[in-house]
N, C-alpha and C positions, 0 to 999 in steps of 0.2 A: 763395269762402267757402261751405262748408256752410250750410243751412237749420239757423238756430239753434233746438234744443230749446224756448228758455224765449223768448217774448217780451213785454216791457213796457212798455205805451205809457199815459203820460198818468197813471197809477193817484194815485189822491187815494182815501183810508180814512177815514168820520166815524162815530164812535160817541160813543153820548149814554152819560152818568153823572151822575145825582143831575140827573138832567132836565133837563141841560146838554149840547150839544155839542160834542163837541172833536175838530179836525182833527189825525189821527195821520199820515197819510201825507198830501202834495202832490207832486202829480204830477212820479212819479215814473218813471223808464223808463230801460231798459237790457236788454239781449238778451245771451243763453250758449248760444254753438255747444255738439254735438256734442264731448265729451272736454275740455273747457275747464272751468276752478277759477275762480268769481268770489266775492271775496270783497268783504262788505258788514263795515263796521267802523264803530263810532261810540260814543258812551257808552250805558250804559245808560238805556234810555226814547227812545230817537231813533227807535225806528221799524223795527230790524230785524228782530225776531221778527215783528213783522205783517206786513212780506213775505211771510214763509216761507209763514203761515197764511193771506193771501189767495192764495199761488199753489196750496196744496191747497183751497180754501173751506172753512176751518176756523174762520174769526173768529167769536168766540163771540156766542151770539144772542142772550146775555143782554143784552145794549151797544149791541143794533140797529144793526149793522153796514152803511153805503155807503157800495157800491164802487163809484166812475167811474173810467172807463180799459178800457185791453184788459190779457190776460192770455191769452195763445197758450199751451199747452203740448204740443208738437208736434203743430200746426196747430188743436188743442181750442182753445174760447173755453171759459178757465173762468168769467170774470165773469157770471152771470145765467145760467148753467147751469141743468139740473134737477138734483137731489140726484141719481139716478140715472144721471147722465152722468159728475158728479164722481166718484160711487162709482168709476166704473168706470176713469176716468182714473187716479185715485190707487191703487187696484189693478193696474195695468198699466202707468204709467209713470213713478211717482214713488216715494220710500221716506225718510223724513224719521226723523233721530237727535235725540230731543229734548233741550232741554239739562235734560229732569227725569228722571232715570232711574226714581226711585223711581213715579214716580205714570205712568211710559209702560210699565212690565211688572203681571203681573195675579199679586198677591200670595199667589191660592191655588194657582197655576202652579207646577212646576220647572220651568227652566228649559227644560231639555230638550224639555219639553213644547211651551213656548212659541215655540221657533224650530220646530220639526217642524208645529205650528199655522201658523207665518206661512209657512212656505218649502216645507213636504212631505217636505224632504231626509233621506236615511238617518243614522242614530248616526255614521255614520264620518265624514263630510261637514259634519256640527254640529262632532264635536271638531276636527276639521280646524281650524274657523273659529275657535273656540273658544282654538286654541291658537295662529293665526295672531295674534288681536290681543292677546296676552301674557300672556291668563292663565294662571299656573299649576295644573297638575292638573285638565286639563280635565274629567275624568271626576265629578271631585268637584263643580267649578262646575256641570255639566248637572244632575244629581242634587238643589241642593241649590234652597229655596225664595229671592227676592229678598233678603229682610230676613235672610237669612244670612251679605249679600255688602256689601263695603264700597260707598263710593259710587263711585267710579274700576271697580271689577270690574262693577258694575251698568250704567256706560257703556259699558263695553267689548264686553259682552253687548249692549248697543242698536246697537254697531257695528258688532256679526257680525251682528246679525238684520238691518239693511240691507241690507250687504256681500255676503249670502246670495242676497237676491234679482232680482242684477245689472240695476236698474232704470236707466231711462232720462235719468233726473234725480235727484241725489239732493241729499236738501235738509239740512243740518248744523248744527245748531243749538248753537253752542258744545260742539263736541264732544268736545273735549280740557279741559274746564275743571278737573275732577276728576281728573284722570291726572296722575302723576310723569313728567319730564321725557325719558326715557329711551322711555318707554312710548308719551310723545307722539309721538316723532320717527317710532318702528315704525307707529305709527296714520296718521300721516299719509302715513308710505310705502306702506300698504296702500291708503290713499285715493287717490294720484295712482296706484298701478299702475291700481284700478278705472278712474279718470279714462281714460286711457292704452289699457287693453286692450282694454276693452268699450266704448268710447268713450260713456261717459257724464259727463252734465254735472255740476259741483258747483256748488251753491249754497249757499258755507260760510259763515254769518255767526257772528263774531268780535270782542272789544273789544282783544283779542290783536295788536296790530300787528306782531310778532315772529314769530306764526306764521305771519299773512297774507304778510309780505316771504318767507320759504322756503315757504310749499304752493300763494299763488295762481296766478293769471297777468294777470289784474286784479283791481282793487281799488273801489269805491266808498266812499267817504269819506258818512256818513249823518250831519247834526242836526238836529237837530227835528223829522226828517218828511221833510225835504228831500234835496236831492244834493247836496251840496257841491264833491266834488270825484270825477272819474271819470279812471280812466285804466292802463295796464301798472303793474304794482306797482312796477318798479325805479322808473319814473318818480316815480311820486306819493309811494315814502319817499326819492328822492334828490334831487328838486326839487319837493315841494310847491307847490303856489301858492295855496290857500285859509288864511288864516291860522290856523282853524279846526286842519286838517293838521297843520300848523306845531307847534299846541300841543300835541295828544295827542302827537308826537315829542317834543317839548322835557321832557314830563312826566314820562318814560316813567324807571323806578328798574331798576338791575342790580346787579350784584358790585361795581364800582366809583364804585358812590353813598357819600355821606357817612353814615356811621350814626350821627353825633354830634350832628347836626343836622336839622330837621324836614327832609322832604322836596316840594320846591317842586309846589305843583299847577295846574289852570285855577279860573277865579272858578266861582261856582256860578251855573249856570242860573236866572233868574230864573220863568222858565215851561217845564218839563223835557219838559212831553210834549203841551204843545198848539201847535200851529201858527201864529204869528202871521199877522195875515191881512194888515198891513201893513209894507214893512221887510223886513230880513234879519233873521232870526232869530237870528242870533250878533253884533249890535249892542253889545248891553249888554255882550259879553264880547272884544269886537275891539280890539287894539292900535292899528289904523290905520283905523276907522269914523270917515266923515263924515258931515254931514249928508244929501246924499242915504241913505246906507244908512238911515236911518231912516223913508223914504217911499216906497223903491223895493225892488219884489223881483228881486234881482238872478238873470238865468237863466244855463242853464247854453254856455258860449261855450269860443271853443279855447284852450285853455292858452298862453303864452306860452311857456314852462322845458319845457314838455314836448308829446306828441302828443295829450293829452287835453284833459278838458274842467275845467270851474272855473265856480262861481258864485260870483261877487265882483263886487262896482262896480269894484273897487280893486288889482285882482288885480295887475295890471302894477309897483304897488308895494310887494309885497307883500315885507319884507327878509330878508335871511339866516336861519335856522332859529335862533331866540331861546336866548340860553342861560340856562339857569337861573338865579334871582335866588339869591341866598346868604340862607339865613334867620340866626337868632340860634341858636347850640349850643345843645343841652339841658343842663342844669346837670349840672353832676360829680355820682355821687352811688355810695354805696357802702351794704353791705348786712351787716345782723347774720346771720349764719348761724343765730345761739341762735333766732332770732326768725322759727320757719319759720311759714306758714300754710297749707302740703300738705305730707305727707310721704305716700309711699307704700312701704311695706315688704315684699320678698319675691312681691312680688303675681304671682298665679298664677293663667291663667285657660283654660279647654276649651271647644271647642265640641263637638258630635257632629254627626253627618257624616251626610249622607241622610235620608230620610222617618224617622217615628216608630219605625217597627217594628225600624229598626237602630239606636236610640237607644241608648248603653251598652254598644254592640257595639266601637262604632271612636270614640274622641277624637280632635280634631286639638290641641294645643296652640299658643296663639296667643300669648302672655305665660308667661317660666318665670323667675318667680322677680324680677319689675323693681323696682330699690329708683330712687326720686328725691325729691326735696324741695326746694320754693322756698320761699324768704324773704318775706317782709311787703316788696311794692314790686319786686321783681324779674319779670322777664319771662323764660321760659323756652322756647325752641322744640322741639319737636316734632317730627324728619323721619323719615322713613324711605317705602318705596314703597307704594302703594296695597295693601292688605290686611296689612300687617304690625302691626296691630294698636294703630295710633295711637288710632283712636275707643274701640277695647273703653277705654284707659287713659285716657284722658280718661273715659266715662261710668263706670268705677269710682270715679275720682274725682269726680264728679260727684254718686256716691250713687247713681245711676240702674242700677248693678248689680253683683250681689255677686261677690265675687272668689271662685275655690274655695279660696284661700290667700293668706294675707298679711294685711297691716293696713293700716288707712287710717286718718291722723289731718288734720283741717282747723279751722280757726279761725273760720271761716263757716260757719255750720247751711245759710244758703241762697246756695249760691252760685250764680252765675247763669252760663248756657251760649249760647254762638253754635252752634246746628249748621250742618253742611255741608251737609242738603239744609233751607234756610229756607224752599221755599212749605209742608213738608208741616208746620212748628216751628209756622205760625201756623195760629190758628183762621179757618177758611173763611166764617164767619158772622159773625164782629166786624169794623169796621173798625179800621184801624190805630192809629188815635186811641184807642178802647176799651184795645186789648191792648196800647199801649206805658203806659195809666194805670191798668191794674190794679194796679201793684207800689205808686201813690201814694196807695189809698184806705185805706192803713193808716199814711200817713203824717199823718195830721190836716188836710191843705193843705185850704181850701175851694175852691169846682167853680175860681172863675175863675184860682187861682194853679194851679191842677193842669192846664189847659187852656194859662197860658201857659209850664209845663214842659215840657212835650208838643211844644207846638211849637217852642221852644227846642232840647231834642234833635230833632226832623227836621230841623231847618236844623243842628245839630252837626255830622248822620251827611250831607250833605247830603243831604236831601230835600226838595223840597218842599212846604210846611206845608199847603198846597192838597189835599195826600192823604191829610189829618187824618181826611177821610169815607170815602175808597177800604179798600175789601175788596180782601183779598188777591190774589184773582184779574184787580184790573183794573191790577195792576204788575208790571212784570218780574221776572225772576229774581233781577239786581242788583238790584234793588227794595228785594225781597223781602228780599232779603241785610240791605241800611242797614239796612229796619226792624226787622229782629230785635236787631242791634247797638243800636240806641234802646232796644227794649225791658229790654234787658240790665243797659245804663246810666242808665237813668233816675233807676233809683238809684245810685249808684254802690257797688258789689258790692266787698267785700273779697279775694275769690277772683273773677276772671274766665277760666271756660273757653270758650278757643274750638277750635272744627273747621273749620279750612281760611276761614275770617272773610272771604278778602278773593279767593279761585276767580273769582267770579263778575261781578266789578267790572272796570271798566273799569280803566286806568292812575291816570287821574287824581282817579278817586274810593277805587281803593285804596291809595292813595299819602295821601290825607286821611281816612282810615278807619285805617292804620299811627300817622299823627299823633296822630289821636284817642287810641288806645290808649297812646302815649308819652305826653300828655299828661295822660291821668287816672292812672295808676299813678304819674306824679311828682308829682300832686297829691295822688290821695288815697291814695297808699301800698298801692296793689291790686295782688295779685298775679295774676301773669296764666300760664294755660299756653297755647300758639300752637300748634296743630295743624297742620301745613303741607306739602306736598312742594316749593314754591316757596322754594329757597335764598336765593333776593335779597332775598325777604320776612323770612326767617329771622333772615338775617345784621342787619338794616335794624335789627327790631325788638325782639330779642330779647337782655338781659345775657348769656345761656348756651340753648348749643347741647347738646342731646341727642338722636342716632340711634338707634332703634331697627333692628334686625335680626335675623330669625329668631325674637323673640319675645326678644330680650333689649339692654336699654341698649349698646352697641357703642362707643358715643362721648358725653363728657362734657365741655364744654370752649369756651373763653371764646371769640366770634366773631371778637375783635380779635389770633387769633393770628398771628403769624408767614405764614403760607400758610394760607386760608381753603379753597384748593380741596385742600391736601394734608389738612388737616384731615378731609374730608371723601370723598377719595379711596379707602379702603376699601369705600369703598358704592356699587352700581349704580346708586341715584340719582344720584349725583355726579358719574359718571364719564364722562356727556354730559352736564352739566351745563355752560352759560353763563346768565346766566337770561334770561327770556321774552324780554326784547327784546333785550337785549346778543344772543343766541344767531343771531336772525333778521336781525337790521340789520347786522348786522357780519360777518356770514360774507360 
């Protein structure tokens, strides 16, 4: 066996918040030869992004970050490095895609600029890349500034500026979470050729169990901090043996889930992102916890079902892959057309193309002419491929920008929005608790009834009500996500728009994040638009299906037709389409 790229021994991560410490990582460890795909998978807040950031020493210093343990990257110690040593490592052998596009490119940049900054490489060599991981019109993408470019294009761009500079490790941080399905499968095949040619290591972390079964080659299974479960990927989705495992498979929603019915999830985490210091940490949510599991910390031992490894007291009994429990239908329910609360008519919308100076020189059009309208309580989705101009028609609707043609009528003055990229939607300086109770100080509630609304919706969206004080910065991406949904709902909103709502969540929290949104529009009669490229989700949550393409409505039409994939088969999203996890477990 090759001298592994990456190695990790022992590593435990403690950073303080609100003058408390809490254990983010326990020792944890595991090594990635040379051309080798390791993927890290777990729910959101387990622990996976601070890998990433202790193997560059990125972990922010605001938190007063220790590290125990080794971290080898090829043969470097980075733990207790000098900043200067790091520099130098992560410039020469490492190259990390963040899962925030918006805030990893530098917004007075084009493009172009940007990669020929990171890489040096010639105009021809950029579009090359450019065009390799699917954008179209290369020329136009290099040329234009970030916030011109949807969030999936802005990914794709953090792919090639990697990709570019054929690094020795390359670190992946939800890298497809933005991307339509089609786009994915190209991205990751340009990832394993890297893997493969240049015999560079990946380190992809992922909530995506669907992707990890087609791009890894192993898997680590992460909660709370901990390992749970390591081993060859076939292994650990075909015979699990952490019950843990077990559940994010059993959770997991495709084309042939029930859409008539809630869809079944894991219990919520009682302590999401601190480490219990005694016990298994998946106690309170284990099917088969005994008492020992509540005094002992179970480590990591050789699988029985497989050649890996498994931390369980219990592992040996650990039974068949759980099948879903059946919940209760959602009520039948049918919808006044007279009774719309969006209607968008004829809507027309242009970009220009390049720096200022060619302003009004060259349009692109992105929307020509899109008529739709939902009803009071209906749910409407939203698909079409990354830049076709799903977000321009949602923030028209939205109010948030004017159309150069057509009309917009809505029944809510303020309707409330999910965006796609949620760290950069909240404010950096309040914590969570502030900005999910802004919308209730105009509700008359006094401090303590507004306080226990607050908390109510974190544990809704699940989160953890313990993050009532956390700023943005000190929760994940899926975090970030729930908390903006809270913020959305706190009131409940007559018009709910969302963009891409549920990208960034794990299975099992977007599976009770879909619930959510069933759940209050059959309460409180809210309409909802669902921005999506994820068909499973579409299908799941949405009365009616509407495609976009080309900048014009394409497909209009109820989920429960006849053939959902013929429905949907005119469209290069669709056309590899199975979804996330049907697509990966089942191939």
């Amino acid at each position: 066996m090759p001298e592994p790229i990456l190695t990790i021994e022992d590593l435990s991560v403690v950073m303080y918040r609100d003058g408390c410490a809490s254990t983010i990582l326990d020792d944890v460890g595991f090594a990635v030869a040379p051309g080798e795909i390791m993927a890290i998978v777990g729910e959101s807040g387990s622990g996976k992004s601070t890998i990433g950031l202790a193997v560059q020493g990125l972990l922010p210093r605001e938190h007063r970050p220790q590290v125990r343990g080794s971290i080898k990257l090829a043969g470097i110690e980075m733990v207790g490095a000098r900043p200067a040593s790091l520099r130098t490592a992560r410039r020469s052998l490492v190259r990390a895609i963040s899962q925030d596009p918006m805030g990893a490119l530098n917004p007075t940049m084009t493009i172009r600029n940007q990669l020929r900054e990171s890489t040096g490489d010639a105009d021809g060599l950029i579009l090359d890349w450019l065009r390799r991981t699917g954008l179209p019109d290369p020329e136009r993408i290099a040329a234009s500034f970030p916030h011109r470019l949807s969030g999936g294009q802005r990914q794709r761009v953090l792919i090639a500026m990697a990709m570019m500079a054929r690094p020795k490790l390359l670190i992946a941080d939800e890298p497809t979470t933005a991307i339509d399905a089609p786009i994915q499968a190209q991205i990751l095949e340009l990832l394993r050729d890297l893997a493969r040619q240049q015999n560079t290591a990946i380190l992809f972390i992922t909530h995506d169990l669907g992707v990890a079964a087609t791009f890894a080659d192993r898997v680590i299974v992460l909660h709370g901090g901990r390992v749970a479960e390591i081993g060859a990927v076939s292994d650990v989705i075909d015979k699990p043996g952490h019950p843990y495992t077990a559940s994010l498979l059993a959770a997991r929603f495709d084309l042939s889930s029930d859409r008539h019915r809630p869809l079944p999830t894991l219990p919520v985490a009682q302590k999401h992102l601190v480490v219990t210091q005694h016990g298994c940490n998946y106690v309170s949510r284990c099917p088969i916890a005994a008492a020992d599991c509540k005094t002992l910390v179970p480590s990591l031992r050789p699988q029985l079902t497989h050649a890996g490894h498994v931390a369980c007291l219990h592992a040996g009994q650990m039974p068949s892959l759980a099948e879903r429990g059946l919940t209760t239908p959602w009520p039948a329910r049918s919808f006044n057309k007279n009774d719309v609360a969006l209607r968008l008519s004829e809507i027309t919308k242009c970009y220009p193309i390049g720096t200022r100076k060619f302003w009004g020189a060259r349009l692109r059009p992105v929307l020509k002419s899109v008529s739709l309208s939902i009803s009071r309580g209906e749910c409407v989705a939203l698909l079409g491929e990354s830049g076709a101009g799903k977000s321009t028609l949602l923030r028209i609707a939205a109010g948030l920008l004017a159309p150069d043609d057509g009309n917009v009528f809505r029944t809510d003055d303020e309707p409330q929005v999910v965006f796609q990229d949620a760290v950069s939607s909240l404010t950096p300086w309040l914590t969570i608790g502030e900005q999910i109770g802004e919308r209730l100080h105009r509700s008359g509630m006094v401090a303590r009834d507004r306080v226990r609304r607050i908390v109510e919706t974190l544990e809704l969206v699940g989160l953890d009500p313990a993050l009532v004080n956390a700023l943005p910065a000190e929760l994940s991406v899926g975090q970030c996500q729930r908390a903006v949904v809270a913020r959305a709902v706190v009131v409940p909103p007559k018009l709910l728009l969302c963009d891409e709502p549920v990208s960034a969540m794990d299975v099992s929290l977007a599976a009770a994040t879909l619930n959510l949104f069933g759940e209050l529009r059959r309460r409180l009669d809210m309409a909802t638009l669902f921005v999506t490229h994820d068909l499973a989700a579409a299908r799941i949550v949405a009365d009616r299906i509407a495609v976009l393409k080309d900048g014009e409505i394409a497909i209009d039409d109820n989920p429960d037709a006849a053939s959902f994939a013929a429905l949907a088969a005119p469209l290069p999203i669709a056309a590899a389409v199975q979804s996330r996890f049907h697509r990966g477990l089942h191939q």
